[in-house]
Every structure is written in structure tokens, then in C-alpha cells.
VMD Tcl script that draws the C-alpha trace (Angstrom):
set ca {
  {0.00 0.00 0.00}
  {1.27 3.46 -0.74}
  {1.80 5.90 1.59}
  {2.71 9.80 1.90}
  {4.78 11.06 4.80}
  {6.28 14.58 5.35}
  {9.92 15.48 6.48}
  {10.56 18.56 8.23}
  {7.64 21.37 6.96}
  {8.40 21.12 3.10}
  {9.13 17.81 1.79}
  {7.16 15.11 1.02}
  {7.60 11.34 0.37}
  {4.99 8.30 -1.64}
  {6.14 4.94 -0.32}
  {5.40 1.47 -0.15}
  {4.21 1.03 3.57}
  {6.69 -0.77 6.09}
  {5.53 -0.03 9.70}
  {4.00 2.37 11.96}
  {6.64 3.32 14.53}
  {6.10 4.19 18.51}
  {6.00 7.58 18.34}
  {3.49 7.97 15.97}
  {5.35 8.39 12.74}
  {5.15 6.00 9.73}
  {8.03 4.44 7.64}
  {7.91 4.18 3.84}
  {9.99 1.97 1.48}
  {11.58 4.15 -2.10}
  {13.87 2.16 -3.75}
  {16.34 0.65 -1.14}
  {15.62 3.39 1.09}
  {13.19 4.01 3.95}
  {12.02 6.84 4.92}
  {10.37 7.93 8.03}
  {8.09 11.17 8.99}
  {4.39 12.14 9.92}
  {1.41 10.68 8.10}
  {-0.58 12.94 5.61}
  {-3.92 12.51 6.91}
  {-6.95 12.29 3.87}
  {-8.93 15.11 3.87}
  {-12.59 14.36 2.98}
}
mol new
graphics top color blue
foreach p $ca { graphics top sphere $p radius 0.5 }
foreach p [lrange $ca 0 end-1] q [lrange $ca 1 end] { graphics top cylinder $p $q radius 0.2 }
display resetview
């Protein structure tokens, strides 16, 4: 499943899902690399 995370107030990253960590922040998968930051929450 994809997911979008922000790091720091400007930057955004679309991942493939790995794990939702302790402190409330969610790690993403690009390439070899993972990434981890706050959820974008859907806006409906």
C-alpha cells in the first residue's frame, strides 16, 4: 500500500508502507531506502 509522509515542513515522500513506529510516525519503502516522517492525513 502506498503511503505519503512529510519530512521537516516542506518535503514530502509516496512509499510502499513498512511499519507504523512508537512515536506515531510511519516508515515508507523508495527504492532501497526508507524513509520515516508524519502521516498525511486524507482530507474528505
Amino acid at each position: 500500500m502506498l503511503r505519503t509522509i512529510t519530512l521537516g515542513s516542506c518535503v514530502s515522500v509516496q512509499g510502499i508502507f513498512v511499519k507504523d513506529l512508537a512515536d506515531g510516525r510511519v516508515a515508507v519503502k523508495v527504492d532501497d531506502t526508507v524513509f520515516a516522517g508524519k502521516p498525511v492525513i486524507r482530507k474528505n
